[in-house]
C-alpha positions as MATLAB code, in Angstrom:
seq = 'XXXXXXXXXXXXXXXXXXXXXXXXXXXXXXXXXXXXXXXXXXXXXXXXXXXXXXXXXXXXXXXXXXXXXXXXXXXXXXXXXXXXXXXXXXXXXXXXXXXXXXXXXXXXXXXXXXXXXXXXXXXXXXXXXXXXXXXXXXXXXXXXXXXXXXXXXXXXXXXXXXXXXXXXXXXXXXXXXXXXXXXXXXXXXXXXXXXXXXXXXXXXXXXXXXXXXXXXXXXXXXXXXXXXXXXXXXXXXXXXXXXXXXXXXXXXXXXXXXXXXXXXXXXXXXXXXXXXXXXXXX';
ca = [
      85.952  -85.440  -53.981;
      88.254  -86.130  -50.969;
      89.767  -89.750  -51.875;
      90.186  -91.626  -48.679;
      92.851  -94.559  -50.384;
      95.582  -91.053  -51.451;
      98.017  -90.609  -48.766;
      99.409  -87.046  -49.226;
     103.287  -86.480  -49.010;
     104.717  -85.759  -45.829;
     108.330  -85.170  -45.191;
     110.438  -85.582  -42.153;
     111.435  -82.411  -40.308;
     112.881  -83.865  -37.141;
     113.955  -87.325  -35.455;
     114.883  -88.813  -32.488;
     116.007  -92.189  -30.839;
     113.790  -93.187  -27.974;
     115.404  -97.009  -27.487;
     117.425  -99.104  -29.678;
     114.628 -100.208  -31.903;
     112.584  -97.085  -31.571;
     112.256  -93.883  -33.315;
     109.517  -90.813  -33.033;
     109.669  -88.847  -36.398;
     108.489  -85.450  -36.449;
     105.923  -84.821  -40.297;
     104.879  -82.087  -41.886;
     102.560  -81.974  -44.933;
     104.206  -80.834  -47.925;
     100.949  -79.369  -49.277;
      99.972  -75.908  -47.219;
      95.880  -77.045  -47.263;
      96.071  -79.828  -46.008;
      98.890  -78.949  -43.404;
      96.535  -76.703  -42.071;
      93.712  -78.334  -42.281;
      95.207  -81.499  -40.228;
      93.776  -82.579  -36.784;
      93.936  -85.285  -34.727;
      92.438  -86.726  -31.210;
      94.158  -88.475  -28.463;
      93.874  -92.508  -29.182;
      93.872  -91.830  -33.462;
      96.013  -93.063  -35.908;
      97.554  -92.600  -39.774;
      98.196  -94.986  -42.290;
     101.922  -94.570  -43.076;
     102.730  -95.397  -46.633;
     106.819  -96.076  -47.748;
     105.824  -95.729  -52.110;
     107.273  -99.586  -53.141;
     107.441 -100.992  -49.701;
     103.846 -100.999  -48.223;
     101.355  -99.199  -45.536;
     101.162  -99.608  -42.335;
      98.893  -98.360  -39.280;
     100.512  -96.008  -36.492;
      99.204  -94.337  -33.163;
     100.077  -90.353  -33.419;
     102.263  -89.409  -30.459;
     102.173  -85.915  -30.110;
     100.131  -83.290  -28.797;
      97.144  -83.015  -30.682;
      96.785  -79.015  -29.710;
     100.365  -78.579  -31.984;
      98.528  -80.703  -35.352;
     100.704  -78.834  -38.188;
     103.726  -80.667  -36.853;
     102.500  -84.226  -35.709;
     104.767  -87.576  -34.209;
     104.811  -90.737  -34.268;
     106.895  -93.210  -32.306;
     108.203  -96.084  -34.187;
     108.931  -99.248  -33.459;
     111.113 -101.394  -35.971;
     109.903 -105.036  -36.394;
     107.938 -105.036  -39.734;
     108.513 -104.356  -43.499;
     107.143 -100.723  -43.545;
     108.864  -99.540  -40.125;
     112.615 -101.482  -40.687;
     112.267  -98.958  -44.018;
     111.728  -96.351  -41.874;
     115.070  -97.092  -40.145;
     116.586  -95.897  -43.824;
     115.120  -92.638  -43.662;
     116.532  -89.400  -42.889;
     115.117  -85.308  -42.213;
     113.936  -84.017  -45.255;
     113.008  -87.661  -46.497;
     109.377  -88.156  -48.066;
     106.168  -90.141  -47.537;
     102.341  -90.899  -47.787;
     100.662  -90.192  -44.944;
      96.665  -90.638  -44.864;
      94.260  -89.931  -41.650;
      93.529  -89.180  -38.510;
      91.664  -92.253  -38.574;
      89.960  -94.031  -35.484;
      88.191  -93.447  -32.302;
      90.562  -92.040  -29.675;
      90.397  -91.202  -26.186;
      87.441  -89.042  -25.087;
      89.078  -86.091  -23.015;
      85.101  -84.930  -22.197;
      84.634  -87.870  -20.674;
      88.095  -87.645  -18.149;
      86.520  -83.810  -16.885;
      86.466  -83.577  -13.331;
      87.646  -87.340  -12.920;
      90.403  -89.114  -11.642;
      92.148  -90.431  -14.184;
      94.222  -93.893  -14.037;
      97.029  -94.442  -17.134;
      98.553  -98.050  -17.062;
     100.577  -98.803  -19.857;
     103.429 -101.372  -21.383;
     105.973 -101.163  -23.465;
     105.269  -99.152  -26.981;
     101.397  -98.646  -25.851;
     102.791  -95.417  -23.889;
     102.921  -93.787  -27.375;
      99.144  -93.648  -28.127;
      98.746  -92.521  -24.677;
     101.422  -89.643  -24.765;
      99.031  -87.226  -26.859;
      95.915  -87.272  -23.961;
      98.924  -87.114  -21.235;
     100.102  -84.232  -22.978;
      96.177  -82.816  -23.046;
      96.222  -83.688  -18.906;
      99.341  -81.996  -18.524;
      97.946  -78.989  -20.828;
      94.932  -78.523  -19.200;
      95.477  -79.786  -15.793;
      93.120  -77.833  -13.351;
      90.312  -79.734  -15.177;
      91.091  -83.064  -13.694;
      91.319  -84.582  -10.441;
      94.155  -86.859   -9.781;
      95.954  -88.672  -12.675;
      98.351  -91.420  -12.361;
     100.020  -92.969  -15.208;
     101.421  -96.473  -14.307;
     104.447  -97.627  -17.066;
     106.217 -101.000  -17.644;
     108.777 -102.301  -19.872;
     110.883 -105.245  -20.135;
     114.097 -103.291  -18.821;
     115.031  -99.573  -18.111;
     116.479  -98.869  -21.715;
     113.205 -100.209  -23.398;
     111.079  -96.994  -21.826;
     109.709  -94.432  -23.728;
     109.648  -91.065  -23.196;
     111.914  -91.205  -19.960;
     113.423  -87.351  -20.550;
     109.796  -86.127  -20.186;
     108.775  -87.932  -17.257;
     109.980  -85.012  -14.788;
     107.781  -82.330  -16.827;
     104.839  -84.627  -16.035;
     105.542  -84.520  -12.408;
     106.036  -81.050  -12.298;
     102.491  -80.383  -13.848;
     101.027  -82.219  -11.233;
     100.723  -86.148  -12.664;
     101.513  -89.235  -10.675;
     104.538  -91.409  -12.663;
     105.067  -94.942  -11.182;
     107.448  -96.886  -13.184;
     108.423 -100.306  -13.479;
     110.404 -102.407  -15.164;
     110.481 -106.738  -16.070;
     114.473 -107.008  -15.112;
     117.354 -105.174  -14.954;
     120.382 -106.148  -16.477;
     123.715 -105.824  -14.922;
     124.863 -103.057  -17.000;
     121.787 -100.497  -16.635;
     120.944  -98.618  -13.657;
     117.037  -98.700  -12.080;
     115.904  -96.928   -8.782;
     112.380  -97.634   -9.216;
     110.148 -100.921   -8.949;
     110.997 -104.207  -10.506;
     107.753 -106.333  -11.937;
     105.273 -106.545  -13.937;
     102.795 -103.159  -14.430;
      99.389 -104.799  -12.478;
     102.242 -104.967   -9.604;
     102.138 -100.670   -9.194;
      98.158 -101.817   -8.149;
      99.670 -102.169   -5.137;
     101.182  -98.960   -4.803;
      98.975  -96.417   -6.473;
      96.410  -94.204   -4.736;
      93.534  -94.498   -7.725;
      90.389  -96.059   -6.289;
      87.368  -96.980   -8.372;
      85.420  -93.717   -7.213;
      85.259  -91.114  -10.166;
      88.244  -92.486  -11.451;
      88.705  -93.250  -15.736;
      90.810  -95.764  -16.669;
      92.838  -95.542  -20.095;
      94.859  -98.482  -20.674;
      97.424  -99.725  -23.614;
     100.014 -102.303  -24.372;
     100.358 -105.791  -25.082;
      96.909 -107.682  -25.311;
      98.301 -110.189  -22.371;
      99.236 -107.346  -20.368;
      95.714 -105.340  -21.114;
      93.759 -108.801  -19.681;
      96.018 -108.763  -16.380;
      94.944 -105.041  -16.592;
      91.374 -105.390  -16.498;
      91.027 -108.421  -14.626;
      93.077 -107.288  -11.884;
      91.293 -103.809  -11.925;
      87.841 -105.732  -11.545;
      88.667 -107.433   -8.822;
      89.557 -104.207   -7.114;
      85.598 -103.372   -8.063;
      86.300 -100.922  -10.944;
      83.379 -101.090  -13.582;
      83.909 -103.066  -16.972;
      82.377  -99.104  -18.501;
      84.958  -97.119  -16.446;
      87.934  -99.041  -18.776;
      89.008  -97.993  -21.866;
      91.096 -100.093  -23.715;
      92.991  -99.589  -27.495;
      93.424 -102.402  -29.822;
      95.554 -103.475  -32.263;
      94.549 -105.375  -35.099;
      95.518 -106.025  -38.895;
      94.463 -102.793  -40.240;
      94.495 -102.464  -43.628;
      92.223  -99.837  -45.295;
      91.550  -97.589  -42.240;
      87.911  -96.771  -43.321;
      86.084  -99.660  -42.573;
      86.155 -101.195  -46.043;
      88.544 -104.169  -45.858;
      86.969 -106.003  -43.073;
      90.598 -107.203  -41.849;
      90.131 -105.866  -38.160;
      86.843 -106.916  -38.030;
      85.658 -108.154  -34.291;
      81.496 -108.841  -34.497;
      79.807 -105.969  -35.654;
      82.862 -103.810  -34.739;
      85.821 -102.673  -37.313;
      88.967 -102.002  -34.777;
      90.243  -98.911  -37.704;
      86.884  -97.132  -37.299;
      84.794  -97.783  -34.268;
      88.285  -98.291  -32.566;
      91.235  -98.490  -31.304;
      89.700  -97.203  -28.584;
      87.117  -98.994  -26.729;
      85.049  -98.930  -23.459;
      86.037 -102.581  -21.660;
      81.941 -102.752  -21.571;
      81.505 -102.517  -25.193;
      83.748 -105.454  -26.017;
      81.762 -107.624  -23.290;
      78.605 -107.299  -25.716;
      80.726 -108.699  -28.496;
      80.688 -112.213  -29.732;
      84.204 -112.697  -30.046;
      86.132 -112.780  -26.351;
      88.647 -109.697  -26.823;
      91.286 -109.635  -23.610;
      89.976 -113.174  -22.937;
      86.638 -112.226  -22.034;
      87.151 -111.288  -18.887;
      83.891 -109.991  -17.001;
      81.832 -112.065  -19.174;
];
């Protein structure tokens, strides 16, 4: 019987520095069967295991059409992930998943589809961007709108140009700009590229990660511009321990964030009795 608790070995096959605190690793399963037999949606996430350190909960990054080699985009502020800084290709560790509820790519069919993201929440969202960019004559307009504190906090900036070219909208943005970085784009915080994008609430999806402050300006700003509290689709981060809804650590009402989550429709946290993004729309 499958064991759910056994992370299987993984080994590192390729890294790369995004930003000086951030890494995305490239895994591959050591064992053939379960390499193969490894898939993933947009929006899930593994429990990463460094044996004598600890576990810890992170978003897949990568394209979820190219499973047998899978990412995941680091950042360094915690016991398990400052390990990780240690590490080197052809290094080993537990890896156990795809756990979660990700982003519903059905659902973004035919739709316009509105990205707004902060910081290291454009990692989870990379894999469906990746799907939009894939697939992109079934899709009406997508915009993805990114902030981050300054220009060398940004993720993914040598892709950026690919995603343009296959037809998505990227509006940048940053907090501040220090004197000794360069930044030809806008300065402010993300609800500030409102403003400036063309996405109106008419068959148009929003995905949306980051920061939980940033995800309430998100929302609350988006429903006063009359999008619907069921066309926003928000992912969470909580204290995930198990991943299978055992633990009860990420717990919100009735809902466990590792299981029914990260990812969940704005409307479905409104029937919950615990205010998530400060209850806005309540």
């Amino acid at each position: 019987m499958h064991n759910p608790f056994k992370p299987q070995q993984a080994k590192i096959v390729d890294m790369k520095r995004e930003t000086a605190d951030t890494t995305t690793y490239t895994f591959e399963f050591l064992d053939e069967e379960v390499k193969e037999n490894f898939c993933f949606t947009p929006g899930q996430f593994n429990m990463l295991t460094i044996f004598g350190i600890g576990e810890a909960p992170i978003s897949i990054s990568s394209d979820p059409a190219k499973s047998k080699y899978f990412q995941h985009t680091i950042r360094h502020v915690g016991n398990v992930t400052n390990a990780m800084v240690k590490l080197k290709v052809g290094d080993k560790l537990g890896i156990r998943g795809a756990y979660g509820t990700g982003w519903n790519i059905n659902l973004l069919k035919n739709k316009n589809v509105l990205i707004v993201a902060g910081g290291i929440g454009l990692a989870p969202l990379r894999p469906v961007i990746l799907q939009l960019a894939g697939q992109r004559g079934e899709f009406d307009r997508v915009e993805i709108l990114y902030g981050a504190r300054t220009p060398g906090e940004m993720l993914f900036t040598d892709e950026y140009q690919t995603w343009r070219s296959k037809g998505l909208d990227v509006l940048p943005t940053v907090d501040n700009v220090p004197d000794t970085e360069e930044w030809k784009h806008s300065v402010g915080v993300v609800t500030g590229l409102f403003d400036e994008m063309q996405s109106m609430p008419e068959n148009t999806v929003v995905l949306t990660c980051g920061p939980e402050v940033m995800m309430q300006f998100v929302v609350k700003d988006l429903l006063e511009r009359h999008f619907q509290p069921h066309q926003i689709y928000v992912s969470l981060e909580r204290r995930m321990n198990c991943g299978v809804k055992k633990c009860g650590k990420c717990q919100i009402g009735p809902k466990f964030v590792c299981k029914d989550g990260p990812v969940f429709a704005y409307a479905e946290l409104l029937t919950l009795p615990e205010s998530v993004l400060g209850g806005v729309g309540k």
